[in-house]
C-alpha positions as CSV (number, residue, x, y, z in Angstrom):
1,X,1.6,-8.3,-11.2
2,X,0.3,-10.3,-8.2
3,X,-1.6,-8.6,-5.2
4,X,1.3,-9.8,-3.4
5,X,4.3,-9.0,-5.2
6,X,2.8,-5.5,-5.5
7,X,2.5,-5.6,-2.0
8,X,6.0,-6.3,-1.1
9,X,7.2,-4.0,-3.8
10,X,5.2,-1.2,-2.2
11,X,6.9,-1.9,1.4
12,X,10.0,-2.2,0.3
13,X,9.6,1.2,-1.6
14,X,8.2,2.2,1.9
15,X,11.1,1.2,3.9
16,X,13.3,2.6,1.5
17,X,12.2,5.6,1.0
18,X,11.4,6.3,4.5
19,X,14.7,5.6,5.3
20,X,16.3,8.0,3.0
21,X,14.3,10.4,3.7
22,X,14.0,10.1,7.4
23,X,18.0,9.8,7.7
24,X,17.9,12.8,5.4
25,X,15.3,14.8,7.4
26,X,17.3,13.9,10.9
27,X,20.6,15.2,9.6
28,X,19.5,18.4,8.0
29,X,17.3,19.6,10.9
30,X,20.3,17.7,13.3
31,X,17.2,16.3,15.4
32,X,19.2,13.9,17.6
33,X,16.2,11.1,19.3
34,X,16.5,10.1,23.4
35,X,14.9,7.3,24.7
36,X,15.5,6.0,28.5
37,X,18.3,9.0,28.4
38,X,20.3,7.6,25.4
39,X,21.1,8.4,21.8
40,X,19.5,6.5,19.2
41,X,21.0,6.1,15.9
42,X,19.4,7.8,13.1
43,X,19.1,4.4,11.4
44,X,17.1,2.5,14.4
45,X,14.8,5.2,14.9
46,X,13.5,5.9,11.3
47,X,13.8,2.0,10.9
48,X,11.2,1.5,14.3
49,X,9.3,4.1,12.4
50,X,9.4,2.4,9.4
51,X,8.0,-1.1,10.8
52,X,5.7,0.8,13.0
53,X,3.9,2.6,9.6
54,X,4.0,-0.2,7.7
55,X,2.4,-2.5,10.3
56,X,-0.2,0.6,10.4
57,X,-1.1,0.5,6.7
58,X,-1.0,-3.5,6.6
59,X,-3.7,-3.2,9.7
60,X,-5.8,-0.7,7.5
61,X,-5.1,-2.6,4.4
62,X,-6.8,-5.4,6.3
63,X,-9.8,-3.8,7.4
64,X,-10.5,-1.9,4.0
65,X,-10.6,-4.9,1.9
66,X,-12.3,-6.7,5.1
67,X,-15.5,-3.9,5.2
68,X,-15.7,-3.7,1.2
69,X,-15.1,-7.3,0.9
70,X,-18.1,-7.9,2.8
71,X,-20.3,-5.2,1.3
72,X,-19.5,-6.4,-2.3
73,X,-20.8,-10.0,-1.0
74,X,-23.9,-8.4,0.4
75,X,-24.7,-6.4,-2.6
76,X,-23.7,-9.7,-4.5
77,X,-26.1,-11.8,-2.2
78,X,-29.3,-9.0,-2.9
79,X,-28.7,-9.5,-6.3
80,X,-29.3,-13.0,-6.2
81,X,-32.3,-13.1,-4.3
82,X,-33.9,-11.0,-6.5
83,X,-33.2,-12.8,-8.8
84,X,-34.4,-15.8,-7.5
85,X,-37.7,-13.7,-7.0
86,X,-37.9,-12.6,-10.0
87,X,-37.9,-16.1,-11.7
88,X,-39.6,-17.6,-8.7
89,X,-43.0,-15.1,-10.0
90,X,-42.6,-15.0,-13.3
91,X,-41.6,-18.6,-14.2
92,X,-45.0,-19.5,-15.6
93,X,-44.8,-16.0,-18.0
94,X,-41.1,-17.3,-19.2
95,X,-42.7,-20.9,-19.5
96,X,-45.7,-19.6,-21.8
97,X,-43.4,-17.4,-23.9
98,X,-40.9,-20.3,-24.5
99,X,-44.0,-22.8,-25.7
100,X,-45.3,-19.7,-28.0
101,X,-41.2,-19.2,-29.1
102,X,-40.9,-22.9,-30.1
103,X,-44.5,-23.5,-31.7
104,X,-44.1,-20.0,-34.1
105,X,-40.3,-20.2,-35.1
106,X,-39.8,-20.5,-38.7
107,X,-39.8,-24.5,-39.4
108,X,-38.7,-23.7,-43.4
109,X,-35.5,-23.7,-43.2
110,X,-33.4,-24.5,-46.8
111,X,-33.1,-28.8,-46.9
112,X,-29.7,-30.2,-47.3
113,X,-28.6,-31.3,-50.7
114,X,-27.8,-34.7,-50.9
115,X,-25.7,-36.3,-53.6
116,X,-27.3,-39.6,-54.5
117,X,-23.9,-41.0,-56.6
């Protein structure tokens, strides 16, 4: 699956299950919620708390990937230069050992048979 399709699938699981259970949780304990003096339904309060965790976890989601998104470039980014460092110093030793690799490689190899017909 798609980060995004997960994604989706894991809010709406969110929002469903938080309803359910939320509605669930409300009734059995008969916790009845007041705001400005009047009775909100079961259904708009567990669904503000809903959007209001899921925002939350999207805003962390966010900022997770954002801090080791950045520290997998950086790590990426050290690894090149050293790279680069390492061939920058030892180029001549790789250039030596290629001339010595094509001057004593084994020149006698089998010759093709050709049919002369």
């Amino acid at each position: 699956m798609t980060f995004f399709k997960s994604l989706l699938l894991a809010i709406f699981a969110t929002l469903f299950l938080t309803y359910v259970l939320g509605v669930s949780f409300l009734e059995l304990l008969d916790v009845n919620i007041y705001m400005d003096g009047e009775l909100i339904e079961p259904l708009k309060a567990i669904g503000v708390s809903a959007v209001a965790t899921v925002i939350l976890v999207l805003i962390a989601l966010t900022i997770v990937l954002s801090v080791f998104g950045s520290l997998i470039f950086i790590c990426l980014l050290v690894a090149g230069a050293l790279a680069m460092v390492a061939i920058g110093v030892f180029w001549p030793v790789f250039l030596i050992a290629g001339v010595i690799w094509l001057l004593t490689r084994n020149k006698n190899r089998p010759q093709e048979h050709r049919y002369y017909g």
